[in-house]
One Martini backbone bead per residue (centre of mass of N, CA, C, O) as a GRO file, in nm:
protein
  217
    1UNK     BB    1  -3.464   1.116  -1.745
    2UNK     BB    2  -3.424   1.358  -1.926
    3UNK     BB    3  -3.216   1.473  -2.206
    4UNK     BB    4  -3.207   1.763  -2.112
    5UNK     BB    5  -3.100   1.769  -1.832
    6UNK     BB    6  -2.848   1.573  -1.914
    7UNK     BB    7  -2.741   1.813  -2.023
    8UNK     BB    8  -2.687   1.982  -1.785
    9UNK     BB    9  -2.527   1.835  -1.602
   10UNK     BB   10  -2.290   1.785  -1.828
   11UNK     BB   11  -2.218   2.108  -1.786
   12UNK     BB   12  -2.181   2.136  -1.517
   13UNK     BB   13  -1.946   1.913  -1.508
   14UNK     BB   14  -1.699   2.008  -1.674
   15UNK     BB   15  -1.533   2.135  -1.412
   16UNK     BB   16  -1.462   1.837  -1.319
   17UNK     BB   17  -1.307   1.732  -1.577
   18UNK     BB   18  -1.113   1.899  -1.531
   19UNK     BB   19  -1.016   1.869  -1.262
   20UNK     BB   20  -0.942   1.550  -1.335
   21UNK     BB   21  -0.719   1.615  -1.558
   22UNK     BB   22  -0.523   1.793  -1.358
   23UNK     BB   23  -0.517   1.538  -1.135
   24UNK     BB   24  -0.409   1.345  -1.367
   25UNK     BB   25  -0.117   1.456  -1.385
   26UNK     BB   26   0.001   1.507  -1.088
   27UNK     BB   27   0.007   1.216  -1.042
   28UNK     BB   28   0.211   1.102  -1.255
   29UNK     BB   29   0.424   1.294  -1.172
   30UNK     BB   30   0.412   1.174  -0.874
   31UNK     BB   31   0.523   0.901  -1.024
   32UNK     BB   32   0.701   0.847  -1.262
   33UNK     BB   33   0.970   0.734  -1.081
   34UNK     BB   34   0.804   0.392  -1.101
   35UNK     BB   35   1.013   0.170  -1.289
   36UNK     BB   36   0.861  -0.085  -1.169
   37UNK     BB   37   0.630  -0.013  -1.295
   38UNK     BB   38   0.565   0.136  -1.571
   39UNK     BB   39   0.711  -0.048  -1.726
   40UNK     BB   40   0.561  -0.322  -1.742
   41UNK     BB   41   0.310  -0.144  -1.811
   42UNK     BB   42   0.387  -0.054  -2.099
   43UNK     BB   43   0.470  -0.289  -2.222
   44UNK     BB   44   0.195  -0.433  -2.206
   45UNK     BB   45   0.055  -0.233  -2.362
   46UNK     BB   46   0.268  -0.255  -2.632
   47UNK     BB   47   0.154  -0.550  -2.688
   48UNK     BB   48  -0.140  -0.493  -2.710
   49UNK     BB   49  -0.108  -0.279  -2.941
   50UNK     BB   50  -0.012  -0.499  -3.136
   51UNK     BB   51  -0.215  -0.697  -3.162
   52UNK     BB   52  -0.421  -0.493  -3.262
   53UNK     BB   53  -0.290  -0.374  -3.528
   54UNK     BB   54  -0.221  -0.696  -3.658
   55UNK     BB   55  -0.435  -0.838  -3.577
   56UNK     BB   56  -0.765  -0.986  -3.469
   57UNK     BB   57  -1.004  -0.895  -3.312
   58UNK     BB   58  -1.133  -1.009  -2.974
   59UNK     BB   59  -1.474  -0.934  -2.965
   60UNK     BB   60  -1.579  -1.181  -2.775
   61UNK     BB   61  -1.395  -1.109  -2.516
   62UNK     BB   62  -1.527  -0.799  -2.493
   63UNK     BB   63  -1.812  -0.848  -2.503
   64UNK     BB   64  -1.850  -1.039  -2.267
   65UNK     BB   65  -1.751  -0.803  -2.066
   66UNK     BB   66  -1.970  -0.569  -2.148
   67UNK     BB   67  -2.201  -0.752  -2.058
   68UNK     BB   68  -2.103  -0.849  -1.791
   69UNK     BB   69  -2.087  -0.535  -1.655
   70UNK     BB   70  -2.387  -0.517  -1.656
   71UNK     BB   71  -2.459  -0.740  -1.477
   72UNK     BB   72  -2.294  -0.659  -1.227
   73UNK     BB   73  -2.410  -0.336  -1.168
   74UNK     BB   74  -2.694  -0.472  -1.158
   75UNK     BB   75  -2.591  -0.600  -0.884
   76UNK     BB   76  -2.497  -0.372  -0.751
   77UNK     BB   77  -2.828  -0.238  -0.714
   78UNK     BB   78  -3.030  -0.491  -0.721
   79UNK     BB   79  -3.093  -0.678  -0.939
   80UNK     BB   80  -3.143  -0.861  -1.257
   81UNK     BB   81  -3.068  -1.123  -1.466
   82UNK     BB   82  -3.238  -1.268  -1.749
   83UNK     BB   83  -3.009  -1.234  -2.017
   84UNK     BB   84  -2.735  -1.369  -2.172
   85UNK     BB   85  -2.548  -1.214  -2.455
   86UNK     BB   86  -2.210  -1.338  -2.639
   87UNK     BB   87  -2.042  -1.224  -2.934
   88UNK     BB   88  -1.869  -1.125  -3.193
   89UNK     BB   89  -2.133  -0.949  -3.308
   90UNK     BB   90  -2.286  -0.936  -3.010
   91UNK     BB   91  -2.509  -0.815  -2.722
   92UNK     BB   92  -2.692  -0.894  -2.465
   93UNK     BB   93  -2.932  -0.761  -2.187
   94UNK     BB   94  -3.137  -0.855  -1.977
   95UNK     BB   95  -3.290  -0.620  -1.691
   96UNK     BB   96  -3.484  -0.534  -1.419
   97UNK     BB   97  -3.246  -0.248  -1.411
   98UNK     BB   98  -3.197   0.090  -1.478
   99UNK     BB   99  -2.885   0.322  -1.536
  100UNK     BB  100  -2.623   0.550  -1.619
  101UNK     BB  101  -2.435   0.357  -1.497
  102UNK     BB  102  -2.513   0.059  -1.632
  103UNK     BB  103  -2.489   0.162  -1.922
  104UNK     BB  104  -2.167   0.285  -1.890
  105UNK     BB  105  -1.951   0.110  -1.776
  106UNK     BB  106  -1.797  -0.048  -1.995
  107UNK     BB  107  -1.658   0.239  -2.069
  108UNK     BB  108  -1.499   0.286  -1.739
  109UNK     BB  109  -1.492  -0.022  -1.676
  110UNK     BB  110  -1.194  -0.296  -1.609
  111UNK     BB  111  -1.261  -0.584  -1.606
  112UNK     BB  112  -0.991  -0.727  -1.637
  113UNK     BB  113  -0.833  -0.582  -1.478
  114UNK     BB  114  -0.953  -0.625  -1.204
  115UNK     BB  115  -0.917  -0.924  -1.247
  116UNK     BB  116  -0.646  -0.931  -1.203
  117UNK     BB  117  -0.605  -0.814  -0.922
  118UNK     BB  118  -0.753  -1.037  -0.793
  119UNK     BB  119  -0.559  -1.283  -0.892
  120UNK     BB  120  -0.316  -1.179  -0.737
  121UNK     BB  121  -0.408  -1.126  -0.450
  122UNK     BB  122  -0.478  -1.389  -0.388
  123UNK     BB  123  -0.183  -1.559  -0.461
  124UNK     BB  124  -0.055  -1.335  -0.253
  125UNK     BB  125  -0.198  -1.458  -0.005
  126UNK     BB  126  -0.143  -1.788  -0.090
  127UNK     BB  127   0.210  -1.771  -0.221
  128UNK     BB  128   0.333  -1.520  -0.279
  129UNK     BB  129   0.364  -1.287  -0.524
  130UNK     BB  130   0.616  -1.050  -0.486
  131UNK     BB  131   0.773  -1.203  -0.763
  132UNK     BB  132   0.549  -1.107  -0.974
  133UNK     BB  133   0.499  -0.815  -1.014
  134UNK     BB  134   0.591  -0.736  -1.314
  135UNK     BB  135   0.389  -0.939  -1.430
  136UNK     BB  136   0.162  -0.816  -1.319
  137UNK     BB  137   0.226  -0.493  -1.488
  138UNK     BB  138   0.210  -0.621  -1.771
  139UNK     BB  139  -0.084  -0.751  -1.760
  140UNK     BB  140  -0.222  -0.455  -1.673
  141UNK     BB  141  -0.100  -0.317  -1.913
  142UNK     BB  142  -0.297  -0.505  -2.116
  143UNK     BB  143  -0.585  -0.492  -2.001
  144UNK     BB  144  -0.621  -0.169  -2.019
  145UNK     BB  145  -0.563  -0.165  -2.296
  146UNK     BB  146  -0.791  -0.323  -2.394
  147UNK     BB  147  -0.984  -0.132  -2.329
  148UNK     BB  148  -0.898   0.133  -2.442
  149UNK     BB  149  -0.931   0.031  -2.752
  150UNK     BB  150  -1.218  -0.124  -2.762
  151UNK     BB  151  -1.373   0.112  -2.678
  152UNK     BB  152  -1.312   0.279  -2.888
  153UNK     BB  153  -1.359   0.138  -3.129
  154UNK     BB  154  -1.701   0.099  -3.052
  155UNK     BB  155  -1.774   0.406  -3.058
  156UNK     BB  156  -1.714   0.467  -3.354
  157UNK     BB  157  -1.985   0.294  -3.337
  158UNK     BB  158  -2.360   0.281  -3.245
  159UNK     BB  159  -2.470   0.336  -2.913
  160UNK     BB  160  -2.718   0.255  -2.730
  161UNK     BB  161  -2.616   0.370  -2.468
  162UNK     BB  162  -2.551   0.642  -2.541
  163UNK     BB  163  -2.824   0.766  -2.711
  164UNK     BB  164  -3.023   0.714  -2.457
  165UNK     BB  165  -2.827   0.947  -2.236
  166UNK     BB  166  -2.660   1.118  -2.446
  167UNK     BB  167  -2.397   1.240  -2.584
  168UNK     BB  168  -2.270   1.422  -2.357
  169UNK     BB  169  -2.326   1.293  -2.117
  170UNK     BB  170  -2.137   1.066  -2.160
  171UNK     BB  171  -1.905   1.144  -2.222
  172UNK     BB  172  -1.848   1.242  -1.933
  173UNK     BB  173  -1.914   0.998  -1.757
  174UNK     BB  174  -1.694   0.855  -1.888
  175UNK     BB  175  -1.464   0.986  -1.832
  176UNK     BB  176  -1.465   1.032  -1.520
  177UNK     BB  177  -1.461   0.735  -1.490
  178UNK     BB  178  -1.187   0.668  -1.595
  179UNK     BB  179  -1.027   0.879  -1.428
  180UNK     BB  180  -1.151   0.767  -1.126
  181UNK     BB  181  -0.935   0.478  -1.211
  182UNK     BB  182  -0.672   0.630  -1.225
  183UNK     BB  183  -0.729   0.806  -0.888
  184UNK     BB  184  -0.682   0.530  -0.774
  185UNK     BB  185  -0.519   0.304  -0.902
  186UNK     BB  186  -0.228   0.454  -0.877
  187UNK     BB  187  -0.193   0.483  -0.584
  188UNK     BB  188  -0.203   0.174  -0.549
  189UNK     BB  189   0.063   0.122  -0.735
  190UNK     BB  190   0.180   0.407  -0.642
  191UNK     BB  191   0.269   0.541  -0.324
  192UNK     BB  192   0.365   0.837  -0.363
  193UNK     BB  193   0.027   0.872  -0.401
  194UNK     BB  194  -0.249   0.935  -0.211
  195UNK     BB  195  -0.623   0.867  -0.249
  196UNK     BB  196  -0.674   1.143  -0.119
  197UNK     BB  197  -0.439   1.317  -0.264
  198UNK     BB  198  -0.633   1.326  -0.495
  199UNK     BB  199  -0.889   1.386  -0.474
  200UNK     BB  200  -0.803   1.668  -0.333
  201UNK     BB  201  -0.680   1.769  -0.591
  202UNK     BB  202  -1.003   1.720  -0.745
  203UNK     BB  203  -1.126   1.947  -0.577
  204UNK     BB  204  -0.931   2.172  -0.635
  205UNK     BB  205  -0.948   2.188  -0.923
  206UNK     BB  206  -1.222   2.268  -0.957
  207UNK     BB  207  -1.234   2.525  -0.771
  208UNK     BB  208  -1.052   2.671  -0.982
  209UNK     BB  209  -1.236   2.620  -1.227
  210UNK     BB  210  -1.459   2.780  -1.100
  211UNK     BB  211  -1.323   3.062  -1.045
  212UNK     BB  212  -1.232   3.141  -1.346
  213UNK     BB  213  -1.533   3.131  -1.449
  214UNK     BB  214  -1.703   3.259  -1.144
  215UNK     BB  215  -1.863   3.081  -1.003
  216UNK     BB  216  -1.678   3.142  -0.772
  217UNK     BB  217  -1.545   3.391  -0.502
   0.00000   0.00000   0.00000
């Protein structure tokens, strides 16, 4: 697809990221009061925001997730993964398919936090781990931090998904990305507000953000 449709598609999405990010406020909102849940996730995120400020940044650890998230992606599709390389330096992976999806995942999939729920899930499946959720929102409120300050990082420098995508497509894809796995993802952390009553939220705000627009009557 030429970059100047995906630069088309890009503006005309940009009401539905203001919807997305309108009802992701609303979810916050209601859920606010969930201080078993938010304590132990924000302590573990600014756990994790120390680290990031004061030590060396594990780049070996975020690129290994960064390339294995395209791998991922690319089997998610049907695709094949032929080479698979990553360093601190950076990382590469050759695969016989792509598309804006496997190409941008990395920067609003957090790999990590996932890892977290799978391991605890299992966990708590076979060993009844529901004496550990402190635990358990903790260690994700470190993981998610790690997505978002080294994805912000990395962002900062030049990145080939970027640039091939086009920078404004790009820029969309990723916001809609990350604000969608946070109103998925809270819903399930915080029974507060349920995953359809978000969703239901963004599509409210979109089509208001469509009606102020004038493009809606």
């Amino acid at each position: 697809m030429p970059k100047w449709v995906k630069t088309i598609i890009a503006i005309m999405l940009l009401p539905v990221c203001v919807g997305a990010a309108a009802a992701l406020w609303m979810v916050l909102r209601a859920s606010g009061g969930a201080d078993t849940t938010w304590v132990p996730f924000l302590a573990g995120a600014a756990c994790w925001l120390t680290v990031y400020l004061l030590l060396p940044k594990p780049m070996w650890i975020y690129i290994f997730g960064h390339e294995l998230t395209h791998a991922l992606w690319t089997w998610l599709f049907g695709g094949r993964v032929k080479r698979f390389r990553a360093s601190a330096h950076g990382g590469h992976v050759v695969v016989n398919k792509s598309n804006f999806a496997i190409a941008l995942a990395p920067y609003f999939f957090p790999l990590y936090a996932v890892l977290v729920v799978l391991v605890f899930l299992a966990g708590h499946w076979l060993w009844s781990w529901h004496h550990y959720l402190a635990w358990f929102h903790l260690l994700l409120g470190a993981a998610y931090a790690f997505h978002v300050t080294l994805t912000w990082h990395i962002l900062k420098h030049s990145q080939s998904d970027i640039s091939d995508q086009g920078y404004l497509f790009s820029a969309v894809i990723i916001f809609l990305g990350n604000v969608a796995v946070l109103l998925l993802g809270i819903p399930l952390l915080v029974p507060k507000v349920g995953v359809l009553t978000a969703l239901s939220w963004w599509l409210g705000c979109t089509v208001e953000t469509l009606h102020r627009l004038g493009i809606l009557l």
